[in-house]
C-alpha positions as CSV (number, residue, x, y, z in Angstrom):
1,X,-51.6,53.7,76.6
2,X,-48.9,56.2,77.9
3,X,-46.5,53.3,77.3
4,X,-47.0,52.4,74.0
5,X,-46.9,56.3,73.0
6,X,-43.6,56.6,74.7
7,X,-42.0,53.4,73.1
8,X,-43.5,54.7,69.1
9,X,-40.2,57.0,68.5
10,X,-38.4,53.5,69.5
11,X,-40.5,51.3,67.1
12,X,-40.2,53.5,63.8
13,X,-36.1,53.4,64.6
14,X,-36.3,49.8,64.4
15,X,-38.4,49.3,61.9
16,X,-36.7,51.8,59.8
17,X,-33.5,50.1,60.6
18,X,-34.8,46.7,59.6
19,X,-36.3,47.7,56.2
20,X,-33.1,49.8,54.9
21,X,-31.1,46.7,55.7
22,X,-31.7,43.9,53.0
23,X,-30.6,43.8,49.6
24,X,-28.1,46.7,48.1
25,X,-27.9,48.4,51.6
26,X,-25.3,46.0,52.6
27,X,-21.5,47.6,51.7
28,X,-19.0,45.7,49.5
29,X,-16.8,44.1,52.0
30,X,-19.5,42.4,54.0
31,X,-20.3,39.5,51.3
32,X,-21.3,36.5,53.6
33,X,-19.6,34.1,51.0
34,X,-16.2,35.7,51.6
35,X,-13.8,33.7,54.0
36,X,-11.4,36.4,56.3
37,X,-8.0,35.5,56.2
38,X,-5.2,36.8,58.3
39,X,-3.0,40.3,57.2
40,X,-0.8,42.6,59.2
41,X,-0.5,46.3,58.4
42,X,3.2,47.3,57.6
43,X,3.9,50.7,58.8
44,X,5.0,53.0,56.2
45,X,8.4,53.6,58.1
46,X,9.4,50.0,58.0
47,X,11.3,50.2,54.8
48,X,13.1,53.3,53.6
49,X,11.5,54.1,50.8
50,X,8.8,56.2,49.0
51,X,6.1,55.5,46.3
52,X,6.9,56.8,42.8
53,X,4.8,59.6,41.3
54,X,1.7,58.3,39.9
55,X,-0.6,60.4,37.8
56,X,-3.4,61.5,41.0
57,X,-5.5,63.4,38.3
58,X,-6.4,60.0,36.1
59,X,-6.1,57.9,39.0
60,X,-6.8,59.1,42.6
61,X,-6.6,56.1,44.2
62,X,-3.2,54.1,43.0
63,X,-3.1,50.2,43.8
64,X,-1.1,47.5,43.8
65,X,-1.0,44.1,44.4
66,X,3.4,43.1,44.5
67,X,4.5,39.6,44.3
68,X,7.7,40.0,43.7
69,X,11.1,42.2,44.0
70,X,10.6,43.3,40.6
71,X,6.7,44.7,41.7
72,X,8.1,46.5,44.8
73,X,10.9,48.1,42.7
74,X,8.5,49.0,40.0
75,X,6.3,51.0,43.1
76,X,9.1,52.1,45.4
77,X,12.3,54.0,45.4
78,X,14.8,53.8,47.8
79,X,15.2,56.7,50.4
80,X,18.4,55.5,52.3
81,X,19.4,58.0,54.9
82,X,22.5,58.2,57.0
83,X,21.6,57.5,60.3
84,X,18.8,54.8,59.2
85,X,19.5,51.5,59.2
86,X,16.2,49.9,58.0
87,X,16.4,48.3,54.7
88,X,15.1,49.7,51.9
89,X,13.0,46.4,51.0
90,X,12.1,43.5,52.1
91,X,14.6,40.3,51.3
92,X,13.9,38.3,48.2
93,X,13.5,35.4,50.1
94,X,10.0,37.4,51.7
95,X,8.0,36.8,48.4
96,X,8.2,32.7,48.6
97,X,5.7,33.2,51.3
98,X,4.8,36.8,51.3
99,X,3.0,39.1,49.4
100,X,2.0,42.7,49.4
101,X,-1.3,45.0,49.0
102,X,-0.6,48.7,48.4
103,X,-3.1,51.6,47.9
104,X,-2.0,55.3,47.6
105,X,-3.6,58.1,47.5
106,X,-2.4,61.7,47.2
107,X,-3.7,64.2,50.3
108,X,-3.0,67.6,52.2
109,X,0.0,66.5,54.7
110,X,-2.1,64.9,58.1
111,X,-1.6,67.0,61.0
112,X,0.3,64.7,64.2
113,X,-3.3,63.7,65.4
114,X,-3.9,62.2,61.7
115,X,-0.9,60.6,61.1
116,X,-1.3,56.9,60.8
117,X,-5.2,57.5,60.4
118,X,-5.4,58.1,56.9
119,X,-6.0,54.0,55.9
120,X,-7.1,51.9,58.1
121,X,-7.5,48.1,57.1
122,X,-10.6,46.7,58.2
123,X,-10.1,43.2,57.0
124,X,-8.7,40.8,53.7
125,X,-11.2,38.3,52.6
126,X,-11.1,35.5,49.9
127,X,-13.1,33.4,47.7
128,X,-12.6,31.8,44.4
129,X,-10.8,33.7,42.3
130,X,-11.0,37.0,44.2
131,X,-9.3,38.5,47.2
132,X,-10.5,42.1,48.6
133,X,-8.9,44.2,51.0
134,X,-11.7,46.1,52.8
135,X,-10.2,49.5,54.4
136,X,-11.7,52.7,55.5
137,X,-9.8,56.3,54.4
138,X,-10.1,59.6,55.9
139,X,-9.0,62.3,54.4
140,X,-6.8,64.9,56.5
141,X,-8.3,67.9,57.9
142,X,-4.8,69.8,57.9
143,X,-4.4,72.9,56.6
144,X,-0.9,71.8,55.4
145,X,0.7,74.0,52.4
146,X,1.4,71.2,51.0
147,X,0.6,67.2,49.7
148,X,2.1,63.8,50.6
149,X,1.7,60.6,49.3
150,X,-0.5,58.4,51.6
151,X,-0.5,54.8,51.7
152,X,-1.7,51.3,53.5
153,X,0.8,48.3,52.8
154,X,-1.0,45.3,54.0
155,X,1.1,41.7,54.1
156,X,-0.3,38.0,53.3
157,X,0.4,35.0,52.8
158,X,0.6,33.5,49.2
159,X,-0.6,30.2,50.9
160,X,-4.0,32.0,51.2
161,X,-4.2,33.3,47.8
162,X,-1.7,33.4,45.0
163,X,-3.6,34.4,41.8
164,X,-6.7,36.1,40.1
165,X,-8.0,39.1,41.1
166,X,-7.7,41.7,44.1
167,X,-10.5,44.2,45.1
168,X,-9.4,47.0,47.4
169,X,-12.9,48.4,48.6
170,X,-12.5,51.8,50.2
171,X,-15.6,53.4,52.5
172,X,-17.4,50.3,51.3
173,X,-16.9,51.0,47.5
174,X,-14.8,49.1,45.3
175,X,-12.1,51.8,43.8
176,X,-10.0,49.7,41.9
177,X,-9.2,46.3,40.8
178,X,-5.6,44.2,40.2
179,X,-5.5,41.2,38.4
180,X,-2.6,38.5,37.9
């Protein structure tokens, strides 16, 4: 008897667990039917350049789904420096194979422990007709005086997917959609 009594607190955690579970419980990026594909996170200080000014009022999450020269130039703006010598974009040979995800968000400046935190990408999965990039944000706990423009640049390949329709699911919510 003392055993059973002991292991009850145990039981209702698992049974609580395995009830919550089915249906709606499960997050948008964890679709069974959806095949992983492979990505690499481009950090932001690859290229030198920043994102253009987006209206963060109307649209708090910004993404972008570039295929082309003509989409990065449409997002990015050059930032050349002196003493930099990174380019301020990719080749335009890049985009026969390569393609880019971009969300942005506008957020009180990370302090050093945050910096590279904000977006993390969790993982790019296909199926017909639809492509989503699962990552997690965290906003900054900075007290910063001031705002920055955040953002994750994720690379694929056009071989595993080249039109339709890009999901970027944030927290396990879908925030915004791109279709070409």
């Amino acid at each position: 008897m003392k055993k059973s009594i002991r292991n009850l607190p145990l039981y209702g955690i698992l049974m609580a667990v395995g009830f919550g579970m089915p249906g709606s419980a499960w997050p948008a990026g964890t679709d069974n039917n959806f095949k992983e594909i492979p990505f690499k996170t481009v950090d932001s200080g690859t290229y030198q350049t920043f994102i253009q000014n987006w209206d963060e009022k109307e649209k708090p999450v910004f993404c972008a789904w570039i295929r082309s020269t003509s989409d990065w130039s449409k997002l990015f703006l050059s930032a050349v420096t002196m003493f930099n010598k990174a380019p301020a974009a990719p080749p335009d040979s890049f985009y026969s194979k390569k393609q880019f995800l971009v969300v942005a968000r506008v957020v009180t400046a990370p302090n050093v422990a945050e910096q590279g935190q904000v977006f993390i990408a969790k993982n790019v999965t296909k199926k017909e007709g639809m492509l989503r990039l699962n990552y997690e944000f965290k906003q900054p706990t900075s007290n910063a005086p001031f705002s920055t423009k955040e953002y994750l640049l994720v690379k694929v390949s056009k071989k595993s997917y080249s039109s339709g329709t890009v999901q970027f699911i944030e927290n396990g919510k879908i925030v915004c959609e791109v279709t070409h």
